[in-house]
N, C-alpha and C positions, 0 to 999 in steps of 0.2 A: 474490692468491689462490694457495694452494698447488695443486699439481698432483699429491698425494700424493692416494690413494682409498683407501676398505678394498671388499680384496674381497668380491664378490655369496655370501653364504651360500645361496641360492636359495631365501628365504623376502620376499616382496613385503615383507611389513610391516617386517622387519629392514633388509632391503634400505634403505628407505622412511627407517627413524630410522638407521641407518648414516650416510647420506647430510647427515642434520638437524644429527647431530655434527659429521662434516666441517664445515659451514656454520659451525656456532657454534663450531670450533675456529678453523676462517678467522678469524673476525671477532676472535677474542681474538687471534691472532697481528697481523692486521694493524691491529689498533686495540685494543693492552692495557689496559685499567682495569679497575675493581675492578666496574664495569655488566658490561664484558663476558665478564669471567670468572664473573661469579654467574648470567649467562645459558648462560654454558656449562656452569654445574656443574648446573645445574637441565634443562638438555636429558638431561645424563649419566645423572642420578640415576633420570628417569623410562625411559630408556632402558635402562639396565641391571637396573632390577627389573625392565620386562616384558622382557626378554630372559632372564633366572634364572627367571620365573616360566614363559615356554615350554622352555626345557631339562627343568626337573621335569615337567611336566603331557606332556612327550611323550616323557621317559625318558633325553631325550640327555645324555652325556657323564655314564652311571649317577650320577644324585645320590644314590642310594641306596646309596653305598657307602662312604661315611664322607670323613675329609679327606684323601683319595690320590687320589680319581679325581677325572678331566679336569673335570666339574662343580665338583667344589669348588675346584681349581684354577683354573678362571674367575672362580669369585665374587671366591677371591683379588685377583688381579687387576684387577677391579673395585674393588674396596676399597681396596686399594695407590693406583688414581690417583685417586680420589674421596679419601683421605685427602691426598695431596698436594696437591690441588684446594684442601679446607678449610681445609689448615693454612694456605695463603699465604693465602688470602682472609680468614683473622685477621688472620694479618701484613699485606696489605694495608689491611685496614680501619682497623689501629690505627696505622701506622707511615707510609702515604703510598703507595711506591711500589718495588716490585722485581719488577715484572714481567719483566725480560726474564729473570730468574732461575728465574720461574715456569716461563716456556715452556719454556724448555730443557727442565727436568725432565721437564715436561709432553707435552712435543712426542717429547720420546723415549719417554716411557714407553708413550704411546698408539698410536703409529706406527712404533716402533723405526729411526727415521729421526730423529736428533739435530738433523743440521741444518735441519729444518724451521723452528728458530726465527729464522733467520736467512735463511728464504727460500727455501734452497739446494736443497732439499729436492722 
């Protein structure tokens, strides 16, 4: 298990799925396959719509201000490792095996801590 955490936004429920990611990033870091990556992408996926859908419903990071503000620039972001997410999980599914390729990617993007995938982290 990594020792890497995201920090407390001070909202229980976020707090709560923050936490669930960590968990199912662990588990793809420490036991890669194509199970545990599509369990990690499916934690992600549900995780970051209700996290976009409380940003709008309580105004944070003005979503209502086109694609500059901090809102949109999250969804970004979102999207960015959820796209790198799906793409290897094609390539995994069709090709066998490069996970440790994955995490790399993955492990930086989400955590800005590269060496995560190697433990170090």
């Amino acid at each position: 298990m990594n020792d890497w955490k995201m920090p407390s936004v001070g909202i229980e429920s976020m707090d709560d799925e923050h936490e669930k990611c960590e968990e199912a990033l662990d588990a793809l870091i420490c036991k890669p396959s194509v199970a545990t990556l599509t369990h990690c992408m499916s934690i992600l996926v549900e995780h970051f719509q209700h996290e976009e859908s409380l940003m709008k419903t309580s105004d944070f990071g003005r979503p209502n201000e086109g694609e500059f503000s901090p809102f949109a620039n999250h969804v970004k972001d979102h999207e960015r490792i959820l796209d790198i997410g799906f793409k290897e999980l094609g390539k995994l599914s069709q090709q066998g095996s490069n996970e440790q390729a994955f995490l790399s990617a993955t492990c930086s993007d989400v955590t800005d801590q590269g060496a995560c995938a190697t433990g170090q982290a």
